[in-house]
C-alpha positions as CSV (number, residue, x, y, z in Angstrom):
1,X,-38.7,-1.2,-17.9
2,X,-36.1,-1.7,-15.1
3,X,-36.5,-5.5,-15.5
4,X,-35.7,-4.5,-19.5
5,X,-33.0,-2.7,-18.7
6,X,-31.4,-5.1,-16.5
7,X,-31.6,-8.2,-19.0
8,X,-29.9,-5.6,-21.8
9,X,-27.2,-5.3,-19.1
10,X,-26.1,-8.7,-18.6
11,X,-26.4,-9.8,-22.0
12,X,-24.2,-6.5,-22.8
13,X,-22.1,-8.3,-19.8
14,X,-21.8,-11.4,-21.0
15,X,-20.5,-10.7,-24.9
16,X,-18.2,-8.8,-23.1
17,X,-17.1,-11.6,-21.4
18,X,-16.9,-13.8,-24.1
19,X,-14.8,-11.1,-26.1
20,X,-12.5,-11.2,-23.2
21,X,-12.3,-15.0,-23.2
22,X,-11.5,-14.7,-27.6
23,X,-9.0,-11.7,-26.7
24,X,-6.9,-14.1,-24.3
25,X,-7.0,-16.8,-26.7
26,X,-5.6,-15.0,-29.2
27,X,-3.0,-13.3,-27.0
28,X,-1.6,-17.2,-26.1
29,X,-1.6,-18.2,-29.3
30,X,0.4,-15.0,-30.4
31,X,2.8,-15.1,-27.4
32,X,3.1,-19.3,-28.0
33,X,4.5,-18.7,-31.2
34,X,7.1,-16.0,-30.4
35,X,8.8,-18.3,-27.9
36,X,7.9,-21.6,-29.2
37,X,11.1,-20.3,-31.9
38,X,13.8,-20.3,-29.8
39,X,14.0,-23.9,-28.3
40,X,13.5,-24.6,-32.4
41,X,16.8,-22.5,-33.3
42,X,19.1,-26.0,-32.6
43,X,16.8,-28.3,-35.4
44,X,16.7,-25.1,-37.8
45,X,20.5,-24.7,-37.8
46,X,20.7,-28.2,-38.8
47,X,17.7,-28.0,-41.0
48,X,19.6,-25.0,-43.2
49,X,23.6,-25.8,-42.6
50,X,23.8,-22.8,-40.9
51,X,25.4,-21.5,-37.5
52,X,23.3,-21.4,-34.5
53,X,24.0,-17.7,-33.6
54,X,22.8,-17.2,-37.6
55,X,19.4,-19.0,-36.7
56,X,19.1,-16.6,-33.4
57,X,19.1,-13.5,-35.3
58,X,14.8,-14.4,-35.3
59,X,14.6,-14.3,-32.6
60,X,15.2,-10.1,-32.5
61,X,14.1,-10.0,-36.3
62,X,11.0,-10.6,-34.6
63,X,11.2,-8.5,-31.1
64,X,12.4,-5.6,-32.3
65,X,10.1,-5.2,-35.3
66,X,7.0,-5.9,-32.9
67,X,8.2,-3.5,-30.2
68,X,8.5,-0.6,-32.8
69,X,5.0,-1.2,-34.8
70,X,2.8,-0.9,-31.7
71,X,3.6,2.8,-31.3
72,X,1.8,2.9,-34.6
73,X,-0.6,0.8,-34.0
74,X,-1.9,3.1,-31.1
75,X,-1.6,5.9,-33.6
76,X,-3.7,4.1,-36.5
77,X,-6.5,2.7,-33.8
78,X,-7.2,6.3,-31.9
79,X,-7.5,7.4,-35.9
80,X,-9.5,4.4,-37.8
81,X,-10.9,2.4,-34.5
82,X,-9.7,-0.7,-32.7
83,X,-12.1,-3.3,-34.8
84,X,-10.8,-2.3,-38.1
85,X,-6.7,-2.9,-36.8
86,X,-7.1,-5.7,-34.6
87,X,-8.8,-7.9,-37.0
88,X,-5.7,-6.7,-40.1
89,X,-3.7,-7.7,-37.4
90,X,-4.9,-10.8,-36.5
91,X,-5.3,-12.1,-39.9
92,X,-2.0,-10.7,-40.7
93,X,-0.7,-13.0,-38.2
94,X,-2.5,-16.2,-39.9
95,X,-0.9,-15.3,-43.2
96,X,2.3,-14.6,-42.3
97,X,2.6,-17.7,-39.9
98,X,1.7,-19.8,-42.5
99,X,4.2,-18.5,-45.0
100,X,6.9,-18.4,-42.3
101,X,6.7,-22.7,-42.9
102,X,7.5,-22.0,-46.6
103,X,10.7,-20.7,-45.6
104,X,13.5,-22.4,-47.5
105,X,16.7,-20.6,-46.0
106,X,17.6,-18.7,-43.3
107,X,17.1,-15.3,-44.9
108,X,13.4,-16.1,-46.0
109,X,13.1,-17.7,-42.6
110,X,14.2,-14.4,-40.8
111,X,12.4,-12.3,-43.5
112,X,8.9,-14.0,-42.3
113,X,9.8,-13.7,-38.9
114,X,10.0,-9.6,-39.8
115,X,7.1,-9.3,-40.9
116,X,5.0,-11.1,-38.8
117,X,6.2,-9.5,-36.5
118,X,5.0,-6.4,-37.4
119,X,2.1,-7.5,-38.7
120,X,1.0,-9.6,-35.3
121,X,1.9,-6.6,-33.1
122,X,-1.6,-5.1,-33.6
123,X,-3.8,-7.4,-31.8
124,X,-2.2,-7.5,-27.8
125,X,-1.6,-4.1,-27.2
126,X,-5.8,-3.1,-28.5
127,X,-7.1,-5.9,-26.4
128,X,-5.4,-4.3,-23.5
129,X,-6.7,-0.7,-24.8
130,X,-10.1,-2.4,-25.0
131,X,-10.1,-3.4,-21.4
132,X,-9.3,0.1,-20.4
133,X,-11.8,1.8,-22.5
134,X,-14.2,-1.2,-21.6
135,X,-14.3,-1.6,-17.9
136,X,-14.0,1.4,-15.2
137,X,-10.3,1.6,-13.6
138,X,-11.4,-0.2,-9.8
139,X,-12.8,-3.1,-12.0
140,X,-9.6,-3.7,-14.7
141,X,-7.5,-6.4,-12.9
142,X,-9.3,-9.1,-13.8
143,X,-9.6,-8.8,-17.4
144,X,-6.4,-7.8,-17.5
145,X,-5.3,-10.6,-15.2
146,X,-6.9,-12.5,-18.1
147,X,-5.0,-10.7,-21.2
148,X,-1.8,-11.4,-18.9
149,X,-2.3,-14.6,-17.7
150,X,-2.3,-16.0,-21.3
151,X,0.7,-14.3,-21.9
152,X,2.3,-16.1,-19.2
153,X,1.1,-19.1,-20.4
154,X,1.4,-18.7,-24.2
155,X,5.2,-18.1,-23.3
156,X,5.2,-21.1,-20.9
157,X,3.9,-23.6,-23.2
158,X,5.9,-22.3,-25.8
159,X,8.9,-22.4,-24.5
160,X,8.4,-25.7,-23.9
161,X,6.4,-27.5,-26.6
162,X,8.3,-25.6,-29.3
163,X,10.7,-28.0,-28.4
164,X,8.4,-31.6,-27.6
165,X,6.7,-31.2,-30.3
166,X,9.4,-30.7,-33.2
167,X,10.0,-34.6,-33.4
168,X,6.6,-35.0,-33.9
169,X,5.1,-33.0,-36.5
170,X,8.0,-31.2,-37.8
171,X,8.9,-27.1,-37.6
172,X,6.8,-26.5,-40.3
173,X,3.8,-28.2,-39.1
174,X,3.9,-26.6,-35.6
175,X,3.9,-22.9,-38.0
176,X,0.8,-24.2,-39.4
177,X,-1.0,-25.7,-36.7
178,X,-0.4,-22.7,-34.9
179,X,-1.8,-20.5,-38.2
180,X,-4.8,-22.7,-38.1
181,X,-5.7,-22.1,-34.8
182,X,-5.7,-18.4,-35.4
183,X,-7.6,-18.7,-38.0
184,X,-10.4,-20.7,-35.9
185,X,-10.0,-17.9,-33.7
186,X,-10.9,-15.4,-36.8
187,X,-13.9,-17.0,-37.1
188,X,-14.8,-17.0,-33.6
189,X,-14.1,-13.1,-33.1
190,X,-16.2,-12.1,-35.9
191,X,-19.6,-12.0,-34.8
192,X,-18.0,-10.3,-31.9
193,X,-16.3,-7.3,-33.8
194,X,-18.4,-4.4,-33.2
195,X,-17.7,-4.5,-29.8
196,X,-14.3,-3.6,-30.0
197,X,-15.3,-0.3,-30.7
198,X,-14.4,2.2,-33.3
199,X,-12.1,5.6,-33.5
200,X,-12.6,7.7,-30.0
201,X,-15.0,10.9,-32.1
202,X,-12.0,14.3,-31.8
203,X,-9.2,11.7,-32.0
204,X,-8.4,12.2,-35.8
205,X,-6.8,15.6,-36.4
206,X,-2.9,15.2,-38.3
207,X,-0.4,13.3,-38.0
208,X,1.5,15.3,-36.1
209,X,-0.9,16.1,-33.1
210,X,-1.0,12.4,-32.9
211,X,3.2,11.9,-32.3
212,X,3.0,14.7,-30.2
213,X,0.1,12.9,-27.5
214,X,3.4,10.3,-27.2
215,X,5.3,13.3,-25.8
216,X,2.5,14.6,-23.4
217,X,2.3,10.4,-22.2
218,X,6.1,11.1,-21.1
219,X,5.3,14.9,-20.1
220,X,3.8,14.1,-16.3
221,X,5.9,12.7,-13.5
222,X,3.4,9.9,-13.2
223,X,3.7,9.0,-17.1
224,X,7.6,9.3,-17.0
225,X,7.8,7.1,-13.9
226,X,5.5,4.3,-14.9
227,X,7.1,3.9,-18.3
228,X,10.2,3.7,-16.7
229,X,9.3,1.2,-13.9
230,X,7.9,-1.3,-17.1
231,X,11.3,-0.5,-18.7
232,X,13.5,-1.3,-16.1
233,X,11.2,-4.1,-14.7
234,X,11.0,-6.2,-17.9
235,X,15.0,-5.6,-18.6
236,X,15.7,-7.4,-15.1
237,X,12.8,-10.5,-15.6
238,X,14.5,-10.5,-19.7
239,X,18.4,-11.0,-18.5
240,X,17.5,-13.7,-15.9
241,X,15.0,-15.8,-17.7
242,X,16.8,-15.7,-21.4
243,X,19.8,-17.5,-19.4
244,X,17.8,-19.8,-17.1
245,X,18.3,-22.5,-19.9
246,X,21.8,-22.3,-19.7
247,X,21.7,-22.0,-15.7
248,X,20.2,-25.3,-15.7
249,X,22.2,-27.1,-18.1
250,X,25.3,-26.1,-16.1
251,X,24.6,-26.2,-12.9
252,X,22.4,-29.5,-13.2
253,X,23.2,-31.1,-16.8
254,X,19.6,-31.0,-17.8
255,X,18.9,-31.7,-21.3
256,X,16.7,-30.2,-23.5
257,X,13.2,-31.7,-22.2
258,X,14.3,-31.2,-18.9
259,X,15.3,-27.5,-19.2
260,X,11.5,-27.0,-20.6
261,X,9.7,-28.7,-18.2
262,X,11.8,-26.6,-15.5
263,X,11.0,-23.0,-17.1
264,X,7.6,-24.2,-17.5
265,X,6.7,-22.8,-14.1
266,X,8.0,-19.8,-15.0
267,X,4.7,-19.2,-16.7
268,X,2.0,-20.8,-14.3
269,X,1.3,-18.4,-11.9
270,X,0.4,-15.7,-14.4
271,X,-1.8,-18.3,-16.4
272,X,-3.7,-20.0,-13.3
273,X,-3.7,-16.6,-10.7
274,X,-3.5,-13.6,-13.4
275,X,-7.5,-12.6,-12.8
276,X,-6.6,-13.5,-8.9
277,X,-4.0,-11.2,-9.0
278,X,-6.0,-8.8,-10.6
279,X,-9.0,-8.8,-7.9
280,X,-6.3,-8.6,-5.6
281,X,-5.2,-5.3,-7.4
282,X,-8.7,-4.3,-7.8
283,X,-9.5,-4.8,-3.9
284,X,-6.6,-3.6,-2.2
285,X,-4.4,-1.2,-4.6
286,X,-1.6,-1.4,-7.1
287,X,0.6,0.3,-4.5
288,X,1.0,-2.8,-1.9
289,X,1.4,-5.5,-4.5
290,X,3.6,-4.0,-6.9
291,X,6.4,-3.5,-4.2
292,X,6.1,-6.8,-2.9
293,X,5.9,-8.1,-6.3
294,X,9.8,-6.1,-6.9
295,X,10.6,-8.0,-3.7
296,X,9.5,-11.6,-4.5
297,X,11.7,-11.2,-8.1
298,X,14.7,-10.0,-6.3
299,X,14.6,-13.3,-3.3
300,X,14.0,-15.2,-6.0
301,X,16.8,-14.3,-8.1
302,X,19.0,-14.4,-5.1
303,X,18.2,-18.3,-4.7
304,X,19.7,-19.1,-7.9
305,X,23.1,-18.1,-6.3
306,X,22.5,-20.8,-3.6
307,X,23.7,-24.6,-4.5
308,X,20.4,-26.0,-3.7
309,X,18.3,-29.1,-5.2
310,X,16.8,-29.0,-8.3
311,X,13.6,-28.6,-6.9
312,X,14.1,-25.6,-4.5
313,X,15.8,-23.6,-7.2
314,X,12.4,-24.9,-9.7
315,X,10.4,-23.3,-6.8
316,X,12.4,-19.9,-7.2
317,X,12.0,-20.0,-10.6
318,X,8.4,-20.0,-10.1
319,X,8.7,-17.1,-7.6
320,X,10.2,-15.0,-10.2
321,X,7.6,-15.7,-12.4
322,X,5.3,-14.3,-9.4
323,X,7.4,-11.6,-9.4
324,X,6.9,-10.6,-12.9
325,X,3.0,-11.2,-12.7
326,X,2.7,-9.3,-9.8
327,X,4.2,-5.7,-11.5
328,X,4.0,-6.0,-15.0
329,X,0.5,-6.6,-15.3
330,X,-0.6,-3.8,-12.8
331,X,1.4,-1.7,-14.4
332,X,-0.1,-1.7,-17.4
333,X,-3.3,-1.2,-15.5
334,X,-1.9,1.7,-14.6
335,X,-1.1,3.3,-18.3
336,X,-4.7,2.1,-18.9
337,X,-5.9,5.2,-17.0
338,X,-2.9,7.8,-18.4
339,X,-4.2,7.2,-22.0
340,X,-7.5,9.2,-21.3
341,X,-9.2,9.1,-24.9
342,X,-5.7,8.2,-26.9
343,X,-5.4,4.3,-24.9
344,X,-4.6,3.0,-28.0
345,X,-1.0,4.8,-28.0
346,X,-0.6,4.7,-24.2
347,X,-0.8,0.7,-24.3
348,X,1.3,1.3,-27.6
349,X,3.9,3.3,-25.2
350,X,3.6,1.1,-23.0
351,X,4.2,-2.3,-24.7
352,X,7.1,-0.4,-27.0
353,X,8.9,-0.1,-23.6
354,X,8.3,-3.7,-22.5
355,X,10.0,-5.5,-26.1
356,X,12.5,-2.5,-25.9
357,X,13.4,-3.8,-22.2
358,X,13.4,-7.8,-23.4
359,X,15.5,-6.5,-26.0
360,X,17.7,-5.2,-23.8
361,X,18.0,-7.3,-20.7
362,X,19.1,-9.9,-22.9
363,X,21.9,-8.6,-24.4
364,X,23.0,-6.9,-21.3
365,X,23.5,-9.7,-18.9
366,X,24.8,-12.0,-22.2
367,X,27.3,-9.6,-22.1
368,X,27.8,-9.6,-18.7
369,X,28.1,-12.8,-18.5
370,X,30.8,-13.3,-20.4
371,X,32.5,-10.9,-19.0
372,X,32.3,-13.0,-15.9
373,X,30.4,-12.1,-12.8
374,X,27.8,-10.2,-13.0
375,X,26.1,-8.3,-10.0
376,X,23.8,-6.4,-11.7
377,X,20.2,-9.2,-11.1
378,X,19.2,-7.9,-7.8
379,X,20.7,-4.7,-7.9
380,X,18.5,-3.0,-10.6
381,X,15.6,-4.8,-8.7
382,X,17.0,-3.1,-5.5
383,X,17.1,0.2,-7.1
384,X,13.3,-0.2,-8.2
385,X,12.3,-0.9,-4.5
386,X,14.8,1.2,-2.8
387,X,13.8,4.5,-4.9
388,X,10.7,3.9,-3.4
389,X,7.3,3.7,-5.0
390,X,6.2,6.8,-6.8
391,X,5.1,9.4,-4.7
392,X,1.8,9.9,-6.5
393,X,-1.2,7.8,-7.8
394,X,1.3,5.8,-10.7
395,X,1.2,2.8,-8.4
396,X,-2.0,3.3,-6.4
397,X,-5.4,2.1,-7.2
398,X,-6.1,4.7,-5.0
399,X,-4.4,8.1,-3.4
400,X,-2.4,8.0,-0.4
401,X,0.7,8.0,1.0
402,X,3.5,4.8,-0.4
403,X,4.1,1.9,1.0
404,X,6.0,1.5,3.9
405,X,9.8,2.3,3.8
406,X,10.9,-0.9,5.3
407,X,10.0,-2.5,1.7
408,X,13.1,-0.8,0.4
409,X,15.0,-3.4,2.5
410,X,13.7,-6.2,0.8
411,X,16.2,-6.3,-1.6
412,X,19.9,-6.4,-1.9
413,X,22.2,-6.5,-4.3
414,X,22.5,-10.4,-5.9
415,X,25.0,-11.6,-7.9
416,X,24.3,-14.5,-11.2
417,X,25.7,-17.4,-10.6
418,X,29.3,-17.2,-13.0
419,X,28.8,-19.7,-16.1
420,X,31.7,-20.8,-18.1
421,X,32.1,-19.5,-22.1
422,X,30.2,-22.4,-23.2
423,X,28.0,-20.7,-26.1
424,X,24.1,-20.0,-24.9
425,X,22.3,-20.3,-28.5
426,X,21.3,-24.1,-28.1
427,X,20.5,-23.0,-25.0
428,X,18.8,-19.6,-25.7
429,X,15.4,-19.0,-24.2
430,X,12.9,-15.9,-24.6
431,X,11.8,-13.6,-22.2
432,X,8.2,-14.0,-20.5
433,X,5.8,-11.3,-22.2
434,X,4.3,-8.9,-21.7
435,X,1.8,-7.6,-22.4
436,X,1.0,-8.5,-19.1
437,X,-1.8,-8.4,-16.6
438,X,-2.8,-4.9,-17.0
């Protein structure tokens, strides 16, 4: 019987496993195409005679839609189950990719990019409310390194390939390749469905009672001070990395290939070390690495002030990648464990805050910049590490007292480099994602 027992187990274990490894692949493949667009927005201005600052606009018609949706997606899985909206989701996404290469002007073009943006924003922020509901809180990081990691890399490669691969077959046919791979992940998923569980039994009740849990999410210290940490964090990684391109293409005279290739590693450590750094997480507690991971972001953003080669100042774009994977993900570990039987609107919460914060980092320090010098990179870094980590469990694996004051001195406040009034949209990058490693 115990011998039963065990082999039930493992193979419970191992189409867990496998639902984890289908979950990440659908997380890249979502995350590839929201930042495969904007190394595209130079060809598409061409493409339909219009301005480059008219193509940009979806780039937010898609942010802002998906950031907004996901509160109601929590609200719609605690109330009809995960299974049910993640697969509408997913297959949402197929469709709508697909009819985004129809487009035949910009206002179709941006019209697609709506809705699949609100139709895509279903699938991410379940898989990471499947992990928590899935796997006890000491044993999250490394699925959620998982989910994260092929965020990291899905904006990585994106960012990059959106751009090598438009000579080759086209802005339409890197839409549809990308559709067809989601559906092939459709059909992989499927036999896997009833594992993503349905509606939590006592979670229905009205409509109301459901907005209101968002207000209860915000109502402890712990909830109010986590949701703030993954606002503020992801408007500092969002300012610094949207203007990267045009950092490089200043400051070095890098073209377009080259600019990719150097905010590829931007996404590598998340993609190769995101389970890593969530065993690390698991082992030794949220409340070391997230500090140090404030820490690393702010160095590294203080490098890029330095004149320096071209491949030390790659290196510290690859430490403020580290940076990023080091908070974001453990954070959302974190809201994991506030959720309590609503997870699907706590990750909702939580992922709401992280586009809002993309949003607006990026518009921020645009604006800052051309104003002129800006100050403002390691300074809201420095305010992150020098309020000092919460004073309760919201960045602890475990209780006990913070980490030690002296981190509060890792970080001072850094200046951007200043950049001329040379126009950013040819240049204009997306931020890294989020979802990140829970």
């Amino acid at each position: 019987m115990a011998m039963e027992g065990s082999n039930r187990q493992g193979q419970s274990d191992g189409r867990q496993e496998r639902l984890l490894w289908v979950l990440s692949a659908a997380t890249f493949f979502i995350f590839f195409q929201a930042y495969m667009v904007a190394p595209l927005i130079p060809r598409l201005a061409a493409v339909f005679g219009v301005s480059a600052q008219m193509v940009g606009l979806i780039v937010p018609a898609y942010m802002v839609p998906y950031a907004v949706s996901t509160l109601f997606y929590g609200l719609l899985s605690d109330r009809l189950g995960r299974r049910r909206i993640m697969l509408a989701s997913l297959f949402a996404f197929v469709v709508l990719t697909t009819l985004t290469a129809t487009a035949q002007s910009t206002s179709q073009l941006i019209t697609w990019r709506l809705l699949t943006g609100l139709g895509a924003s279903g699938v991410v922020p379940l898989a990471l409310a499947w992990v928590g509901a899935t796997f006890p809180y000491e044993q999250r990081g490394r699925p959620l390194g998982w989910l994260f990691g092929a965020m990291a890399g899905g904006m990585a490669f994106g960012s990059v390939f959106g751009a090598l691969l438009e000579p080759l077959v086209g802005w339409r046919g890197i839409f549809l390749a990308v559709s067809g791979l989601g559906a092939v992940l459709i059909v992989v998923l499927f036999p896997h469905r009833r594992l993503l569980g349905d509606a939590p039994s006592g979670t229905a009740g009205k409509l109301g009672d459901l907005f209101a849990a968002y207000g209860s999410l915000l109502g402890s210290g712990r909830g109010r001070r986590t949701y703030g940490y993954v606002f503020v964090n992801a408007v500092f990684h969002s300012g610094v990395f949207t203007w990267l391109g045009l950092y490089f293409a200043q400051r070095y005279g890098l073209g377009e290939a080259g600019i990719g290739l150097a905010l590829l590693g931007y996404g590598i450590p998340g993609f190769l070390f995101g389970p890593v750094i969530g065993r690390a997480a698991d082992r030794w507690g949220r409340r070391w690495l997230v500090p140090l991971g404030l820490a690393t972001a702010a160095v590294s953003s203080a490098v890029l002030i330095l004149s320096l080669p071209l491949g030390v100042t790659t290196l510290a774009v690859i430490a403020l990648s580290l940076g990023y994977d080091l908070t974001q993900p453990l954070l959302a570990g974190i809201v994991t464990d506030l959720g309590g039987r609503r997870g699907g609107q706590a990750m909702g919460l939580n992922v709401f805050a992280l586009f809002t914060g993309f949003g607006l980092g990026s518009f921020l320090f645009g604006d800052a910049l051309r104003l002129g010098f800006f100050s403002g990179t390691g300074h809201l870094q420095h305010r992150a590490v020098s309020g000092g980590p919460p004073r309760d469990p919201a960045l602890s694996l475990r209780d006990g007292a913070p980490p030690d004051p002296a981190l509060r001195l890792a970080c001072t406040p850094v200046p951007i480099p200043h950049f001329s009034g040379r126009s950013p949209a040819r240049l204009h990058s997306v931020p890294k994602s989020g979802a990140d490693n829970q």
